[in-house]
ZAMARGU-4260 file (C-alpha; in steps of 0.2 Angstrom, whole numbers, plus 5000, padded with zeros to 4 digits):
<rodrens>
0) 4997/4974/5158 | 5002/4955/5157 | 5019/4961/5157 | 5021/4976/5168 | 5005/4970/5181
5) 5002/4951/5180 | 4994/4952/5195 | 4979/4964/5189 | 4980/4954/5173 | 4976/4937/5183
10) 4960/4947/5189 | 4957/4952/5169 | 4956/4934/5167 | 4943/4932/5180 | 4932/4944/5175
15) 4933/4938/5156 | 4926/4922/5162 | 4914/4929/5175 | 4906/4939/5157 | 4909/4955/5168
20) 4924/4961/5153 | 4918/4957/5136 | 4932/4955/5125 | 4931/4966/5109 | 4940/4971/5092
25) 4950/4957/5090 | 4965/4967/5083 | 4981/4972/5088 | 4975/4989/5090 | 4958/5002/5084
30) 4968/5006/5065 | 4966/5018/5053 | 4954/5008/5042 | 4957/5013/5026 | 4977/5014/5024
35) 4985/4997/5030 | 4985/4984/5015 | 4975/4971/5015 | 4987/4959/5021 | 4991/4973/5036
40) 4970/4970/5039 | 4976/4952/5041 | 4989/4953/5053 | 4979/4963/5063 | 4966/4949/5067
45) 4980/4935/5066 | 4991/4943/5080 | 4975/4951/5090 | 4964/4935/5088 | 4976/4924/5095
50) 4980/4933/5107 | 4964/4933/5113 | 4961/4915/5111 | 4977/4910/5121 | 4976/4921/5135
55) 4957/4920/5140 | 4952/4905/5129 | 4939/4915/5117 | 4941/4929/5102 | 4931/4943/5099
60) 4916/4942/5091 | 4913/4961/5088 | 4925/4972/5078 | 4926/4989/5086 | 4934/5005/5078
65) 4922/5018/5087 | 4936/5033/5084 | 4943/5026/5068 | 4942/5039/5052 | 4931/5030/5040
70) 4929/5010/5036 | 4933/5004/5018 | 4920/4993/5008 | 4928/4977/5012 | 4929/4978/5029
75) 4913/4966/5032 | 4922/4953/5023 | 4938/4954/5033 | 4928/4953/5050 | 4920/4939/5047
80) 4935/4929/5041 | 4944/4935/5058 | 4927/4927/5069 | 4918/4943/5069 | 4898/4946/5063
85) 4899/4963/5071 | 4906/4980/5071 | 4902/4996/5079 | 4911/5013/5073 | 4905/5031/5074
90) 4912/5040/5062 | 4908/5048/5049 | 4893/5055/5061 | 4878/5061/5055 | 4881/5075/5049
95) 4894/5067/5038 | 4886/5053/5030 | 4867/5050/5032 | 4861/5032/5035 | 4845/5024/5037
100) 4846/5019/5053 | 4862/5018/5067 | 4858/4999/5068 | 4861/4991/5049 | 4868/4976/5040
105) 4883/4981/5031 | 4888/4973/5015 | 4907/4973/5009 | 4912/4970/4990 | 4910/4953/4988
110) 4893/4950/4996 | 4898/4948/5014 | 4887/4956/5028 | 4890/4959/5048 | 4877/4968/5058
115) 4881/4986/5060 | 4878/4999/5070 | 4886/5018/5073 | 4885/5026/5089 | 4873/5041/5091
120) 4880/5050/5101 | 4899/5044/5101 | 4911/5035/5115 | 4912/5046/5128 | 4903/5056/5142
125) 4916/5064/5149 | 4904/5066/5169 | 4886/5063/5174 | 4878/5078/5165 | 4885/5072/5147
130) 4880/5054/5152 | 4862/5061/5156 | 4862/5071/5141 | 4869/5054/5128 | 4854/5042/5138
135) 4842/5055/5132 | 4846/5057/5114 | 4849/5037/5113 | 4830/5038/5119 | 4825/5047/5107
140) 4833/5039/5095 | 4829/5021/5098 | 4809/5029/5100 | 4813/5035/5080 | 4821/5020/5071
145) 4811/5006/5082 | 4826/4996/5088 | 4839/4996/5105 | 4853/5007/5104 | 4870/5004/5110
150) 4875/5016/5121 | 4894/5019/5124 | 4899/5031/5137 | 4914/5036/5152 | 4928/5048/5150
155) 4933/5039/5133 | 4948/5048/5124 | 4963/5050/5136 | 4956/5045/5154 | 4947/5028/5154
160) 4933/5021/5153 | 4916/5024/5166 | 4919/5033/5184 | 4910/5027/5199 | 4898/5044/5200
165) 4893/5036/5182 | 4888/5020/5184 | 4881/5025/5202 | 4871/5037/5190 | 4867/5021/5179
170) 4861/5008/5195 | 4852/5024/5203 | 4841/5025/5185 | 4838/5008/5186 | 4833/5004/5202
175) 4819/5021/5198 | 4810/5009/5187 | 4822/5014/5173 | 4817/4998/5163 | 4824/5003/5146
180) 4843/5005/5153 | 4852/4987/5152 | 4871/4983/5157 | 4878/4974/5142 | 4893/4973/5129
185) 4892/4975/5112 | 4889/4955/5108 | 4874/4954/5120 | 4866/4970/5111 | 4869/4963/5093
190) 4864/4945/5102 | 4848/4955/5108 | 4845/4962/5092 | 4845/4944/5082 | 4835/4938/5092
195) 4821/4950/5091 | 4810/4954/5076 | 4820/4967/5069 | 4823/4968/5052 | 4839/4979/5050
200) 4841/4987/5034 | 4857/4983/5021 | 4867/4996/5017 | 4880/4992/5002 | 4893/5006/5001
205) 4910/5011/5012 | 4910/5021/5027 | 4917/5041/5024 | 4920/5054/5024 | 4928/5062/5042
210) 4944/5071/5044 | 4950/5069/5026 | 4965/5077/5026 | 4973/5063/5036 | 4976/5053/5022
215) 4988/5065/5016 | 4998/5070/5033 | 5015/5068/5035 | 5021/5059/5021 | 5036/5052/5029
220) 5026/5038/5044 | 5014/5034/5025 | 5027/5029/5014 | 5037/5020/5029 | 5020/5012/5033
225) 5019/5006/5014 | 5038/5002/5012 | 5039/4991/5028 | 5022/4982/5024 | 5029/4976/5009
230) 5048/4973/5017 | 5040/4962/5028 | 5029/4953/5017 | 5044/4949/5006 | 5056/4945/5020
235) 5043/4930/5025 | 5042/4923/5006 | 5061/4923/5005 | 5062/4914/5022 | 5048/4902/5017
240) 5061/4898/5000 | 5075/4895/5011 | 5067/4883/5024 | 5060/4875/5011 | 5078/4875/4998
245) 5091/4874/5013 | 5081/4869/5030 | 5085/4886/5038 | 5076/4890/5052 | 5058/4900/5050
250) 5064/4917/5063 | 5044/4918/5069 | 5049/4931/5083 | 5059/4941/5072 | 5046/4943/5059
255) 5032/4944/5074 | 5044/4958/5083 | 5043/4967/5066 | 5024/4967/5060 | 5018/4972/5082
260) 5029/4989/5077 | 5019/4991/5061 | 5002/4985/5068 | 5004/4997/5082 | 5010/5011/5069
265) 4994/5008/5059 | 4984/5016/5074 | 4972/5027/5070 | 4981/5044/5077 | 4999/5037/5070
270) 4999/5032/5054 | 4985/5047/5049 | 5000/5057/5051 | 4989/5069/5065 | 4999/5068/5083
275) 5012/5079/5088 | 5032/5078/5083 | 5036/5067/5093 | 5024/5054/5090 | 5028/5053/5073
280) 5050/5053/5075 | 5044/5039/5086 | 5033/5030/5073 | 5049/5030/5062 | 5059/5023/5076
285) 5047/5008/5074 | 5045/5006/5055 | 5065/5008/5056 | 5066/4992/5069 | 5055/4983/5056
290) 5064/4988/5043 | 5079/4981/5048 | 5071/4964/5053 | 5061/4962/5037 | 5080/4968/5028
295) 5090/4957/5039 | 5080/4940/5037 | 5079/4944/5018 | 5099/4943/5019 | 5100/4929/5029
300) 5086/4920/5016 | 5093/4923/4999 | 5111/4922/5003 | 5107/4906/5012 | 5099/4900/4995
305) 5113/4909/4983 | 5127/4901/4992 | 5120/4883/4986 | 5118/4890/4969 | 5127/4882/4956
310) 5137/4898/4949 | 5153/4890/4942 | 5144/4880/4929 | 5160/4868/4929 | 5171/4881/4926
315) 5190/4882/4933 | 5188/4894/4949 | 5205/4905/4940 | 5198/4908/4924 | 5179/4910/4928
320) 5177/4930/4931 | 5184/4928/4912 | 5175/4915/4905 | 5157/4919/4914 | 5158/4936/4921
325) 5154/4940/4940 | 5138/4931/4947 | 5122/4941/4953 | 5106/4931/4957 | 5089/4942/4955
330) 5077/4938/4966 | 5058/4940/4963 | 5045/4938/4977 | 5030/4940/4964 | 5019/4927/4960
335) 5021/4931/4944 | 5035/4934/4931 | 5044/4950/4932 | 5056/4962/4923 | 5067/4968/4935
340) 5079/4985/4935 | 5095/4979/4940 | 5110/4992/4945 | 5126/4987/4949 | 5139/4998/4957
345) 5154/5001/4949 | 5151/4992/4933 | 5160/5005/4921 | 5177/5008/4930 | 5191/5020/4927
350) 5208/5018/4936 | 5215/5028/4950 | 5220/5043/4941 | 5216/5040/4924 | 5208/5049/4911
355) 5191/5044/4908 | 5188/5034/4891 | 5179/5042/4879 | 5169/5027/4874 | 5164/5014/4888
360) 5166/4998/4885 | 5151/4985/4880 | 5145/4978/4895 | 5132/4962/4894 | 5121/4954/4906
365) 5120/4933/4902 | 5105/4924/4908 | 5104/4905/4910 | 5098/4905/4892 | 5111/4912/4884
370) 5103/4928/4881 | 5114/4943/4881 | 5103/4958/4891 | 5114/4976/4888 | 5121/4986/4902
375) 5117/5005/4901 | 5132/5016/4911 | 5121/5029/4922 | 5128/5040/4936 | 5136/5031/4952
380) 5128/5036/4969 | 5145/5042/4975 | 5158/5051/4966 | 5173/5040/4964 | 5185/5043/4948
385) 5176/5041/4934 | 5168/5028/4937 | 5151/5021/4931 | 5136/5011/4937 | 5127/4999/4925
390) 5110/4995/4923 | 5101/4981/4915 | 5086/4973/4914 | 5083/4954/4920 | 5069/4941/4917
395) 5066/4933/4935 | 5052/4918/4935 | 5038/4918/4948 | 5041/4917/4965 | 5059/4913/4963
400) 5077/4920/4955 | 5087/4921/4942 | 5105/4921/4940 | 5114/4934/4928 | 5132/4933/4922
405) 5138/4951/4919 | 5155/4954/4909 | 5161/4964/4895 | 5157/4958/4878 | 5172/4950/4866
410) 5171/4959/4848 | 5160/4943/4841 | 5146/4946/4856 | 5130/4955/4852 | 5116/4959/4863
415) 5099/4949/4862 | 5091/4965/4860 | 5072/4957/4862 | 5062/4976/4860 | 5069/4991/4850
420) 5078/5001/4861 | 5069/5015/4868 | 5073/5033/4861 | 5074/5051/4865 | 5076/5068/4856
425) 5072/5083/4858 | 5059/5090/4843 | 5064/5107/4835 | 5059/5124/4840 | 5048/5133/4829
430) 5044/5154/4827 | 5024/5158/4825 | 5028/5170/4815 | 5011/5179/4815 | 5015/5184/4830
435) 5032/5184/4830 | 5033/5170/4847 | 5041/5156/4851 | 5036/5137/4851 | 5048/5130/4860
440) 5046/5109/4855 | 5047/5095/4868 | 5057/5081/4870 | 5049/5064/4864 | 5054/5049/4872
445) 5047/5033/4864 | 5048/5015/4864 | 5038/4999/4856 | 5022/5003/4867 | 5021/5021/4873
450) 5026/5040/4866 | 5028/5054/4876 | 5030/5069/4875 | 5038/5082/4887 | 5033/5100/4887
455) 5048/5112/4891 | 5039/5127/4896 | 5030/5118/4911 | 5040/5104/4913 | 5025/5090/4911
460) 5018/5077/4901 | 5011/5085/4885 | 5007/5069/4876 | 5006/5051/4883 | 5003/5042/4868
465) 4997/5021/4869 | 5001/5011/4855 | 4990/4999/4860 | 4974/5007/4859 | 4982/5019/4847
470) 4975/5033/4858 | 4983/5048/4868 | 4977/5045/4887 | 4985/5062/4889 | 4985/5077/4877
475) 4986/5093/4888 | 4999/5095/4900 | 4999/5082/4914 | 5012/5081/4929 | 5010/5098/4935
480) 5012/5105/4953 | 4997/5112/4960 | 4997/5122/4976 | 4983/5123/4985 | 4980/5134/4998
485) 4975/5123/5017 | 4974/5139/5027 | 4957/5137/5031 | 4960/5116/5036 | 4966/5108/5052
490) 4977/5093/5051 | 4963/5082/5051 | 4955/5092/5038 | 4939/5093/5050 | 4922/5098/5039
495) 4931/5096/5021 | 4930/5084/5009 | 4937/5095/4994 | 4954/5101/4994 | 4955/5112/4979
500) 4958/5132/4983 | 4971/5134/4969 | 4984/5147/4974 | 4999/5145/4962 | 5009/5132/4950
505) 5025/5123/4949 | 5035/5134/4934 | 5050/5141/4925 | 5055/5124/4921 | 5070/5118/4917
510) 5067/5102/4907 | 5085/5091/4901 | 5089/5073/4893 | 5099/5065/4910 | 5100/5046/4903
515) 5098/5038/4885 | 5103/5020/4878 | 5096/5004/4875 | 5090/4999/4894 | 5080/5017/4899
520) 5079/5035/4893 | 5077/5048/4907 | 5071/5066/4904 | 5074/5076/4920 | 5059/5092/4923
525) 5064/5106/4938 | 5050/5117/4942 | 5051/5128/4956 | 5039/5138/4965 | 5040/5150/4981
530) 5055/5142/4989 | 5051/5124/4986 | 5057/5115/4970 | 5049/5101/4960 | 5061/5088/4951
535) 5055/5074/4942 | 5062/5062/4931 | 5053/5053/4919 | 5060/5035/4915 | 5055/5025/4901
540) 5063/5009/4900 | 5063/4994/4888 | 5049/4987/4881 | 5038/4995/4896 | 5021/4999/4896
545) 5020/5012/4908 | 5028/5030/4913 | 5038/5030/4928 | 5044/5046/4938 | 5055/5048/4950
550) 5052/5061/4960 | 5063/5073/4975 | 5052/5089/4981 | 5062/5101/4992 | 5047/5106/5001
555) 5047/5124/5010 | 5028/5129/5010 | 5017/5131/5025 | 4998/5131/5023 | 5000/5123/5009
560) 4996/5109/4997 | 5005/5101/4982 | 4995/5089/4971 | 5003/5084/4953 | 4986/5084/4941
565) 4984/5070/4927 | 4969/5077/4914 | 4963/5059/4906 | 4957/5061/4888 | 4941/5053/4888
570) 4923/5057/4890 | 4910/5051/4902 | 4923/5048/4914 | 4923/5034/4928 | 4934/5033/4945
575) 4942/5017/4952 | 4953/5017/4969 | 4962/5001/4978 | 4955/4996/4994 | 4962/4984/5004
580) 4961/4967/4994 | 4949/4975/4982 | 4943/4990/4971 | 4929/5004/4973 | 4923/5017/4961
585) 4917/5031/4969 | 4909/5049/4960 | 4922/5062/4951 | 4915/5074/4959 | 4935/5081/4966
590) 4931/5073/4984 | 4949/5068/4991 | 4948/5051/4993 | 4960/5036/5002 | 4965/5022/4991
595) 4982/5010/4993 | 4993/5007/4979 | 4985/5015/4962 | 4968/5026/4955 | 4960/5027/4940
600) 4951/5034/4928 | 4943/5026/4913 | 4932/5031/4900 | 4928/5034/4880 | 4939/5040/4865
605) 4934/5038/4849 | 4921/5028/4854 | 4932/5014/4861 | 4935/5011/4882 | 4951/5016/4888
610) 4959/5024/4904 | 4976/5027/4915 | 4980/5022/4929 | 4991/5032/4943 | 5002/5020/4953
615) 5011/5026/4969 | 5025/5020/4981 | 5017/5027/4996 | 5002/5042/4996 | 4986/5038/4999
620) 4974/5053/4996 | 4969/5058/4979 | 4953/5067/4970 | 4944/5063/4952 | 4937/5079/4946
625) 4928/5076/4931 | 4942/5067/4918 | 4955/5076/4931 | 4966/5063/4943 | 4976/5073/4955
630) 4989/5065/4966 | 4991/5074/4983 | 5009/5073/4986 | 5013/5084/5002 | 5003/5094/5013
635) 5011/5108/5027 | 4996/5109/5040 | 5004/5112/5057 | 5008/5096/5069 | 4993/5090/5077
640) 4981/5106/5075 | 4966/5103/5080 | 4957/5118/5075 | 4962/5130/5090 | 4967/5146/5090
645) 4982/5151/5081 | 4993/5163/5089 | 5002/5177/5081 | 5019/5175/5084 | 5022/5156/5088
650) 5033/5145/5082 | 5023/5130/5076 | 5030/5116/5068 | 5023/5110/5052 | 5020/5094/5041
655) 5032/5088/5028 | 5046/5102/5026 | 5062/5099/5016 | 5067/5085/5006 | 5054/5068/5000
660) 5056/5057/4986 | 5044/5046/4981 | 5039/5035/4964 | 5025/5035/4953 | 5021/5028/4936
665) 5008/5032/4922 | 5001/5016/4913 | 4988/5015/4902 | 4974/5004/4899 | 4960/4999/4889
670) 4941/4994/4895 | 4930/5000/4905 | 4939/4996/4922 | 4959/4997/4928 | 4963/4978/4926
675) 4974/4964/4935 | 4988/4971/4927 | 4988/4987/4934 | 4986/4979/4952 | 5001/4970/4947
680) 5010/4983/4939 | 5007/4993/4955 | 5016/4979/4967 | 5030/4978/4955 | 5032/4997/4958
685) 5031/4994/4977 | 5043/4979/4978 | 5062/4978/4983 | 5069/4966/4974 | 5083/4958/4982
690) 5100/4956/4972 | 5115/4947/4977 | 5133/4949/4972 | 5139/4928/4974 | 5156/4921/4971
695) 5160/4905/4961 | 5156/4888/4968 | 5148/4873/4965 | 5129/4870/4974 | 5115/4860/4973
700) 5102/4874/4965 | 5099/4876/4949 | 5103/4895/4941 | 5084/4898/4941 | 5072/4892/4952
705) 5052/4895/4953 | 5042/4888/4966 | 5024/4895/4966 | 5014/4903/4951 | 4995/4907/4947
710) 4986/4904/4931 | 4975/4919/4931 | 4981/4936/4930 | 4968/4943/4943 | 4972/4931/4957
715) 4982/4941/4967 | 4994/4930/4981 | 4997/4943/4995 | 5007/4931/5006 | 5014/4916/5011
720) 5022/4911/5026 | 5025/4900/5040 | 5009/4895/5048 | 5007/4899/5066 | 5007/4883/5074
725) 5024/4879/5063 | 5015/4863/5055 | 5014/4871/5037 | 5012/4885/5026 | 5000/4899/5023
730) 4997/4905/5006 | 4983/4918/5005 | 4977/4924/4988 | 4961/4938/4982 | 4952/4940/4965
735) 4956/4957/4961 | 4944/4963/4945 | 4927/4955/4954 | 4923/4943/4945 | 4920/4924/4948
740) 4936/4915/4944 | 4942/4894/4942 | 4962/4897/4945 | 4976/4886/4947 | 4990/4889/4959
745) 5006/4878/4957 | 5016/4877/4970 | 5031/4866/4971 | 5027/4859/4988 | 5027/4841/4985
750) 5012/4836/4977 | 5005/4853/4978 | 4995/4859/4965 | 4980/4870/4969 | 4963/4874/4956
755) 4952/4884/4970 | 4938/4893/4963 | 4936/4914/4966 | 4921/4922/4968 | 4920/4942/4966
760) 4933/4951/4978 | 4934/4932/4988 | 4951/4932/4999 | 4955/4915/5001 | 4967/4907/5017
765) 4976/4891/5011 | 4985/4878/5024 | 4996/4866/5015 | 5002/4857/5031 | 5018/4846/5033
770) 5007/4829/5035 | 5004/4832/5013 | 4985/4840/5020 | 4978/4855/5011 | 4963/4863/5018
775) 4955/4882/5018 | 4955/4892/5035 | 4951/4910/5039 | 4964/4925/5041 | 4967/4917/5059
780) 4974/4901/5053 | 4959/4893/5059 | 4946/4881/5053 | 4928/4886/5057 | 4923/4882/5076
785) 4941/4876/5080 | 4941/4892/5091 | 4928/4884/5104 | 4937/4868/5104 | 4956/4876/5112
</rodrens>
């Protein structure tokens, strides 16, 4: 409106300061409220906030997500550090989720309330007969639970907001003697309701369940939603290294430009996967925009600060692809150190028209420190000769790079093999003679901390064996394809929280050995079912502590649902899910459930507490049945149904056919609860690392560089930026295993070395301003009551 009508927009203004429009929500947009990471929550109140603030000179004060799918348990802290002590929803509804009373305090995870309240009888009226028929049962209602009730009403969804033949309905009640109707937004009922007697009870626990299933819907908007997130959040870092490293400019419209296409994606409709085609190619269009940006800037950052980077070493320019190899600088946007995959195209290559040798030649990767990492040849990405890519793995410090030397090794040159290489073989077969059958063995890969075990006849995880607990965490064949029948289930999955009709399995596998050497083994598993095949590779690198698979589904079902189950060998089993800047456990009672980046489950073997965790790069809907974790990867409900009736003979398009890839990983753990390092594990799984191919030149930067690290493993930094008003940095940070925490964040601003203290699930907003000043603000960037004094 301010763009397209600045006329009607200057009469907005008028009737925001005549209190005749009551500014509500204070995000970009109504979200789904359990997908968007934490740091998505955030944007949403940064960009809508200040919105508000600097077009009509006041924020919200009441969060407002009345059609929004369900509300995670740390919403109420989230609101209250965007300015907001209120929120108003209405689903689930009653029949989904009963509550005391529609007018509550709602507690999130880390102690935080905001008064509450759901909307008996929904947003809209629709015409005068459903407006007479929502004042009577908000009546009755507010006669039931002894307090006032909200009522929202007009055409709502699709049409607007009140018609004239309402409100004259409204004023003719009113001036009857109708003493109990009163005109008012949300903030002067929540106002009334404070200021009265009322003594609202507290409720401690999330907001679900309604329309389930579209947590799984379309998988490709979720994992673009998750990819682009994390793009973005990166992009920002590597921008905030260069200003800092090279004084390049901050690009604040850029970056803007790209999280408005994913905060406007994160709509409730959108990114729940349950609107029509077109909707959705469009959503893609945007998270593609965003993409690039987030890509874009990321290029323009690192190579801004590789360029100054000291690659020659003194060396004579001729001679140094001899003496030190070809430079690549690793880049790592992690607070934390990280092991990083590196692949480099065309490392093992075969001239035009050769024969291919029949032993490749030593290839090494030389760090700053004079360790010597192993190349391992794999498969190019294109087929071009003979040639080989090479992979190695690189030691990147905290929040900064490294730069690697990679050459091929002179007859005198070992590699700094730092863990036995991992190993893989396949185990013999063996006849049951008793009954004259077959027993075909698996393949075992292993390394210093895990064994597994690959079964050939279903093409899963037979055994995933920890070293460090010394316990199997699996022992029955994990990793299979589940289908599910969703016949009976609209997109939405309206009126079902289970999702577990078995109708068939992934089978007659086809299990192989695709990679082995000293960085990674790869076993690869094709299972097929119907017209639809399963391929999963499971990839053990180096020293690593966890499972990862890679995985390409050639989806062809319809009415159908493929989950890939995980049986955990423990008893009395307990559930754990990410939410946005926090955990939840919830019953495993095989519910489907949302959660963000990993699940888990933990309980006893032998006596001793231990669990797995299942980490994702992009799904968001899983069930805990029992000791049973099951990972819901696609989903063929038909576009945008609704629950109408289907008609024989129509050509309906449905949900996520053909080709997905995705990544997940199986990490064990011990204790009772998933720990930090499974939070972090599960961001390494969902980051990008930048790498850049350099030349040789002489530069100011040193070969490694890290510029912001935290002391304590469960302080998670989720961003750091630019601050809004370009007169510092932002750093945010949350505790992530709930527990009160004294941590110690070292940044190398000058003079900047921060010991905050965490309580339980605490986010915490830093400004470390260009005047040497550091001082906490909210997710707004602002200080408490700074708001009223713009």
């Amino acid at each position: 409106i301010e763009e397209d009508e600045p006329e009607m927009f200057a009469e907005i203004r008028e009737r925001v300061q005549e209190g005749r429009w009551i500014i509500v929500g204070g995000w970009w947009i109504e979200p789904d409220c359990n997908m968007p990471s934490g740091e998505s929550f955030a944007r949403q109140s940064l960009y809508g906030q200040r919105y508000f603030l600097s077009r009509f000179g006041k924020m919200a004060e009441t969060g407002y997500n009345v059609d929004s799918f369900g509300h995670n348990a740390n919403l109420p802290q989230i609101l209250r550090k965007s300015g907001m002590r209120n929120y108003v929803f209405s689903r689930p509804g009653s029949h989904e989720k009963t509550l005391e009373k529609s007018l509550f305090r709602w507690e999130g995870i880390d102690g935080t309330d905001v008064l509450a309240t759901r909307l008996t009888s929904g947003y809209a009226s629709r015409s005068v007969e459903g407006l007479k028929e929502q004042i009577a049962k908000a009546q009755e209602a507010a006669q039931t639970q002894g307090t006032d009730m909200l009522l929202g009403y007009g055409v709502g969804n699709h049409g607007g907001g009140p018609t004239i033949e309402m409100l004259n309905c409204l004023a003719g009640k009113m001036r009857e003697g109708a003493e109990y109707l009163v005109f008012a937004g949300p903030d002067a009922f929540f106002d009334a309701v404070r200021a009265s007697d009322a003594d609202p009870p507290l409720l401690r626990d999330e907001l679900q369940h309604h329309a389930s299933g579209c947590y799984s819907a379309h998988s490709g908007v979720k994992r673009a939603n998750r990819r682009t997130e994390n793009a973005l959040l990166s992009a920002e870092k590597y921008a905030c290294l260069a200003a800092l490293q090279t004084g390049m400019d901050y690009p604040f419209d850029e970056l803007a430009r790209g999280w408005e296409n994913v905060l406007f994606n994160q709509f409730h409709d959108i990114l729940c996967g349950c609107s029509i085609r077109e909707v959705n190619e469009d959503a893609e269009f945007f998270y593609g925009e965003s993409r690039a940006i987030a890509q874009r800037e990321t290029a323009r950052s690192t190579r801004r600060i590789t360029g100054r980077i000291d690659t020659l070493k003194g060396a004579d320019p001729r001679t140094a692809p001899r003496e030190l190899g070809d430079p690549i600088v690793v880049f790592n946007p992690l607070p934390w150190p990280a092991r990083v995959p590196v692949r480099i195209t065309n490392a093992f290559r075969t001239p035009r028209g050769a024969q291919a040798p029949e032993k490749l030649p030593d290839i090494g990767a030389f760090d700053e420190d004079g360790c010597i990492r192993p190349v391992q040849p794999v498969q190019c990405r294109h087929r071009l000769w003979d040639d080989r890519d090479g992979i190695f793995l690189a030691d990147v410090p905290a929040f900064g790079y490294a730069l690697n030397y990679v050459r091929s090794l002179d007859e005198s040159e070992d590699v700094s093999q730092t863990e036995s290489p991992p190993t893989v073989a396949p185990e013999e077969d063996q006849i049951i003679r008793s009954n004259c059958t077959m027993a075909y063995g698996g393949i075992v890969m292993e390394n210093r901390r895990l064994r597994v075990e690959i079964d050939r006849i279903f093409g899963a995880v037979r055994v995933l064996y920890d070293k460090k607990t010394g316990k199997p965490i699996i022992n029955e064949p994990a990793a299979r394809g589940l289908v599910i029948e969703d016949w009976h289930h609209d997109t939405w999955g309206h009126g079902f929280t289970h999702f577990a009709d078995l109708t068939g399995k992934f089978g007659e596998a086809e299990v192989s050995i695709a990679e082995r050497g000293p960085v990674r083994c790869v076993v690869r598993s094709r299972t097929f079912y119907g017209n639809s095949v399963l391929t999963q590779d499971f990839v053990l690198y180096e020293g690593a502590d966890e499972l990862r698979v890679e995985v390409k589904l050639d989806w062809r079902e319809k009415h159908k649902i493929l989950k890939l189950a995980f049986p955990v060998a423990v008893s009395d089993p307990r559930s754990f899910y990410e939410i946005p800047y926090g955990t939840i456990e919830r019953p495993c009672n095989g519910e489907e459930e949302p959660g963000l980046n990993w699940f888990g489950v933990s309980g006893k073997s032998d006596g001793q507490p231990c669990g797995l965790a299942v980490l994702n790069d992009g799904k968001y809907s899983f069930s805990v049945e029992g000791g049973e974790m099951r990972l819901m990867a696609a989903r063929s409900a038909i576009f945008a149904d609704h629950g109408g009736i289907r008609l024989g003979g129509e050509d309906y398009d449905f949900l996520d056919q053909g080709i997905q890839t995705f990544t997940y990983a199986l990490k064990p753990f011990a204790g009772v609860a998933p720990p930090a390092s499974v939070v972090r594990s599960a961001l390494e799984l969902n980051t990008e690392f930048e790498i850049v191919n350099e030349s040789y030149h002489d530069g100011p930067l040193p070969q490694k560089l890290s510029y912001l690290e935290v002391s304590e493993q469960n302080i998670i930094v989720s961003a750091f930026k630019r601050a809004e008003d370009d007169d510092g940095f932002v750093l945010r940070a949350y505790e992530a295993e709930g527990r009160r925490t004294e941590a110690t964040i070292t940044c190398s601003l000058p003079g900047t070395s921060l010991e905050p203290v965490f309580e339980p699930y605490e986010i915490k907003t830093v400004k470390i301003g260009d005047d040497g000043t550091v001082r906490e603000t909210n997710l707004i960037e602002l200080e408490e009551g700074e708001a009223n004094v713009r």
